[in-house]
Structures are given as C-alpha cells and as structure tokens.
C-alpha positions as CSV (number, residue, x, y, z in Angstrom):
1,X,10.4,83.9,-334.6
2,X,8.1,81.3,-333.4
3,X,8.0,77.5,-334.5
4,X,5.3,76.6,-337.4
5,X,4.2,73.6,-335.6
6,X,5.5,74.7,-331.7
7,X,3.9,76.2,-328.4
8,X,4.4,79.9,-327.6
9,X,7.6,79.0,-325.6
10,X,9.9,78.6,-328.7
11,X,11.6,80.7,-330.7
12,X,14.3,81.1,-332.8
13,X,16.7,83.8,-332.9
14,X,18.6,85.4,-336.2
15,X,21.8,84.3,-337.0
16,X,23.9,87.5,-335.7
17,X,22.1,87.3,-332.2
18,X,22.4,83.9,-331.0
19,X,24.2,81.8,-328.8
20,X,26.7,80.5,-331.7
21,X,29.1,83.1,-333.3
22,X,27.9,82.8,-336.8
23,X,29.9,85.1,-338.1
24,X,33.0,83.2,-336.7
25,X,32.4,79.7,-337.7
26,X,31.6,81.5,-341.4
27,X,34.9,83.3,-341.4
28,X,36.3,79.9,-340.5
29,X,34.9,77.9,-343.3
30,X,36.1,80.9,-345.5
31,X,40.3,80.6,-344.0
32,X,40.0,77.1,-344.7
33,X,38.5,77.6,-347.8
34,X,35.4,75.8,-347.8
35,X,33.4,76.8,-351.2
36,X,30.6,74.3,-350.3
37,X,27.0,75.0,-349.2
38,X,25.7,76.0,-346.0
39,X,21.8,76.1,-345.1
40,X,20.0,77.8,-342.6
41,X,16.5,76.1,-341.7
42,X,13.6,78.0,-340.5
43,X,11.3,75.9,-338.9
44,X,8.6,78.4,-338.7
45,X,5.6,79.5,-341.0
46,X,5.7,80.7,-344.4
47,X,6.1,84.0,-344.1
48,X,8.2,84.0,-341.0
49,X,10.7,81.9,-343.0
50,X,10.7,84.7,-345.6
51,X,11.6,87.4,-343.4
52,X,14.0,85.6,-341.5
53,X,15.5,84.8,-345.0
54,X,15.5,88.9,-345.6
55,X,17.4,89.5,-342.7
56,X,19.9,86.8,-342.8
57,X,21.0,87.2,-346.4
58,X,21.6,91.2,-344.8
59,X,23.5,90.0,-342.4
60,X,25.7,87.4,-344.9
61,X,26.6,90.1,-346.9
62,X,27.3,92.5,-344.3
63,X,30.2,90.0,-343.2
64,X,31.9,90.8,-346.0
65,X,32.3,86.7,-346.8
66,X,29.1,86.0,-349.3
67,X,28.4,87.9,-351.8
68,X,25.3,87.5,-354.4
C-alpha cells in the first residue's frame, strides 16, 4: 500500500507480514490483560485505508484474541 501523500518508494505492509510480530505483541497485551484500545493508522488514500482495514480486521480475528 502506497503513502496518500508519498513517492512511489514507500509502502506499507499489512499487519501479519511485516517486520514486527503483530500477532505476538497482541497476544502479549492479551496475557497481561490489557482491555484498552489499540489503532492501526493507514497513511494512505481513501480507499486503500479501507481495504487495508478489510484485511486487518481478518487477520485480528483470525488470532483468535479480538472478536467483534
């Protein structure tokens, strides 16, 4: 996904395939029982922020952690 207001060089990767284990630090906050918010920010156009938000809340509930 590229940035709204960025070059073709940047991009921004979903949640479950980036550099930081998501997943982990999620099922971390859960053991310690953290039952606060947590954002993820999009910094990309409209519609890109809408399918990344698609995929991501997927990937939330596939952890087993959130539920809606």
């Amino acid at each position: 996904m590229s940035g709204a207001n960025a070059s073709d060089s940047i991009y921004y990767v979903d949640a479950s395939s980036g550099a930081v284990n998501i997943e982990a630090i999620l099922r971390r906050m859960d053991a310690d029982g953290y039952t606060g918010y947590c954002s993820l920010e999009p910094h990309t156009t409209r519609q890109n922020a809408i399918d990344c938000i698609h995929k991501e809340v997927k990937f939330l509930c596939g952890t087993g952690i959130v539920e809606l």
